[in-house]
C-alpha positions, 0 to 999 in steps of 0.5 A, spaced: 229 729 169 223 729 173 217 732 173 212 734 179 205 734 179 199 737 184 192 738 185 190 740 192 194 737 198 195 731 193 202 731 190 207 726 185 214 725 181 213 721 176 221 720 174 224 720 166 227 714 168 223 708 167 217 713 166 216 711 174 212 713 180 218 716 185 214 719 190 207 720 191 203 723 199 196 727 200 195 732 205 203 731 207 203 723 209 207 719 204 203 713 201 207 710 198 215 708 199 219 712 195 226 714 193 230 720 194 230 725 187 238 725 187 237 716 189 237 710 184 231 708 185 231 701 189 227 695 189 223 696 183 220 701 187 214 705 183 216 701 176 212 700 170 213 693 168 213 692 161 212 688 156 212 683 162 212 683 169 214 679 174 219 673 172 220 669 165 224 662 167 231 663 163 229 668 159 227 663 154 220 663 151 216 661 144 211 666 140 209 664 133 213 658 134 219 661 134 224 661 139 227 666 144 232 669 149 231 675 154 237 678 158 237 674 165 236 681 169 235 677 175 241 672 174 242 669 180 236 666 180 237 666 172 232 668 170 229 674 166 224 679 170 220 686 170 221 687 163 224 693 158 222 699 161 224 700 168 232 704 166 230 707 159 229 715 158 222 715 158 219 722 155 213 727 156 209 729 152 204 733 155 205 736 161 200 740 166 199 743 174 196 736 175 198 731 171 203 728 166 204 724 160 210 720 158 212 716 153 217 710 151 218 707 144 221 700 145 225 698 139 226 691 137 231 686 141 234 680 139 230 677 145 224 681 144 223 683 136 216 687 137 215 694 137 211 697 141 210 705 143 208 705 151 205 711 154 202 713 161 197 719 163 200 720 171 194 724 175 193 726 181 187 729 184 180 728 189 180 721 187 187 720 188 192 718 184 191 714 177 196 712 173 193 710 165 197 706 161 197 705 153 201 700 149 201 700 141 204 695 136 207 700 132 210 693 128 208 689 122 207 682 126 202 681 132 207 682 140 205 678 145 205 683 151 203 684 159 205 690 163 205 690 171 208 696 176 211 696 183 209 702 188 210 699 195 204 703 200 206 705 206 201 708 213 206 714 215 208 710 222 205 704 222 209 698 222 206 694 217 205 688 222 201 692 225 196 694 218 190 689 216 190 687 210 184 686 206 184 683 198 179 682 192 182 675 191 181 669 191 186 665 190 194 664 189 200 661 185 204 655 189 212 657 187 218 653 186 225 656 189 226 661 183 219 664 185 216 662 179 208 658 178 208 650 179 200 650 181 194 655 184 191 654 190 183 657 192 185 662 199 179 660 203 180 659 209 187 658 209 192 663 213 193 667 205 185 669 205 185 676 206 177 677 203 175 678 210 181 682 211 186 679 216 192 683 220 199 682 216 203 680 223 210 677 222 207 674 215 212 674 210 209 674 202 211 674 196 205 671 193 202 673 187 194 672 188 189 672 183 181 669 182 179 676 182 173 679 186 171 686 183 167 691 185 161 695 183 166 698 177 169 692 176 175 694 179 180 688 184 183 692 190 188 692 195 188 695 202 192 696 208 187 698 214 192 701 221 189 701 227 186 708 227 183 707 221 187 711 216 187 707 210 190 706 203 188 703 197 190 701 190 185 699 185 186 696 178 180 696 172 178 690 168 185 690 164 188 687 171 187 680 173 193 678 178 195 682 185 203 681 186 203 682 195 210 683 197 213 685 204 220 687 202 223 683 207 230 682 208 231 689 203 237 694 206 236 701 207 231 701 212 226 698 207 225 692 210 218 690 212 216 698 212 212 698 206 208 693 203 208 693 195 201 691 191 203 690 184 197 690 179 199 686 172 195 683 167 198 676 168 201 672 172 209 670 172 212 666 166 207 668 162 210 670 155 212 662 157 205 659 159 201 665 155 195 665 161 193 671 160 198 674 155 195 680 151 196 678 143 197 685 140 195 685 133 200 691 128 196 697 130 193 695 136 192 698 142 192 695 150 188 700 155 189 699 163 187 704 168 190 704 176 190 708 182 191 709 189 187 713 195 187 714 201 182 715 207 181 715 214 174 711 213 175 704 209 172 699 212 175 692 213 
């Protein structure tokens, strides 16, 4: 099951698995890198991440003092990572020509004892694509909480070598072998400092960058810039602090290096084990976080 919405020449799938963005253009032009509607969605591609993004060291972390083990979903470098969400059926709850709502009730786990309902407005239109996420604690005791998403973008027939990338961020995290946060560092004036906008070249990331510079409407932001001038940008509102850059390299299929995934979240990897900048959703309440992604032949680096 999945289900197509339009607006003008702006078009999307939002998938029943995982509640996703399988595939989302604007006047014909691809602007993300997406997956075939009979394909397994590969690489997280277009995901929603939650109740975590990104990577718990083993699994383990401690929330009100007690204990706890997630499923090692990424078990060669034993730890878990992307959340919950990502291969359950989500379920629309309200459909129109140019936006859908679905949503997913998380259930209890031995690893992750909250629950949650989660949902997400997908809408395309002159603005371009938004994807507005809600999460409530339908549980009786508070749940820690962070929710990321995966969409890789793409300029159709520009090697992402090519492309300048420009970020409102203003620092990045130091990792260890596992791609997990052992320090932070200021970017200025280092070969990640993409404030200026920088052209990407043979630069291998997988970095998630944060110290955020917003805009005029308080949202941090993302751009790749080809030759030409054709642009594309994913923006993320205040319930975002961190960008995760990633330039699919060694991925199969095709894939490597043709597409750059910038995945806003609300906080940093292992966060349910450091708490930097985890939600803490008291029963009843409810989280807000609001994204999307345009294109435009005019934004400037």
């Amino acid at each position: 099951m999945e289900w197509s919405i339009a607006a003008g020449d702006q078009r999307a799938v939002v998938t029943e698995v995982g509640g996703g963005l399988r595939s989302y253009s604007a006047g014909g032009v691809d602007l993300v890198d997406g997956y075939p509607a009979d394909g397994l969605c590969p690489f997280a591609a277009g995901q929603v991440l939650a109740p975590w993004p990104n990577r718990v060291r083993d699994g383990r972390y401690t929330f009100a003092g007690v204990p706890r083990q997630l499923p090692l979903s990424e078990p060669d470098w034993h730890n878990a990572i992307h959340g919950l969400v990502n291969w359950v059926g989500w379920r629309a709850v309200e459909v129109a020509d140019d936006a859908v709502t679905v949503e997913y009730e998380l259930p209890p786990s031995p690893g992750y004892p909250f629950r949650l309902l989660l949902r997400t407005r997908w809408s395309v239109g002159p603005d371009g694509l938004r994807a507005e996420h809600h999460a409530t604690n339908t549980g009786t005791g508070p749940a820690p909480f962070g929710l990321g998403a995966h969409p890789y973008l793409r300029i159709d027939g520009v090697p992402i070598d090519d492309v300048v990338l420009r970020l409102s961020m203003r620092s990045r995290l130091l990792t260890d072998s596992r791609l997990l946060p052992i320090g932070a560092a200021r970017v200025d004036g280092t070969d990640y400092d993409y404030t200026a906008g920088r052209r990407l070249g043979d630069t291998r990331l997988d970095t998630t960058f944060g110290l955020p510079t917003r805009d005029e409407d308080g949202r941090i932001t993302g751009v790749l810039t080809a030759p030409d001038g054709r642009s594309v940008m994913l923006w993320a509102d205040q319930s975002f602090r961190w960008l995760q850059l990633y330039t699919a390299d060694g991925l199969p299929d095709g894939r490597h290096r043709r597409s750059v995934a910038v995945e806003p979240m609300t906080c940093p990897p292992d966060a349910l084990r450091s708490g930097r900048d985890l939600v803490t959703l008291q029963p009843g309440e409810q989280w807000r976080g609001t994204w999307g992604i345009v294109a435009s032949d005019s934004l400037s680096t």
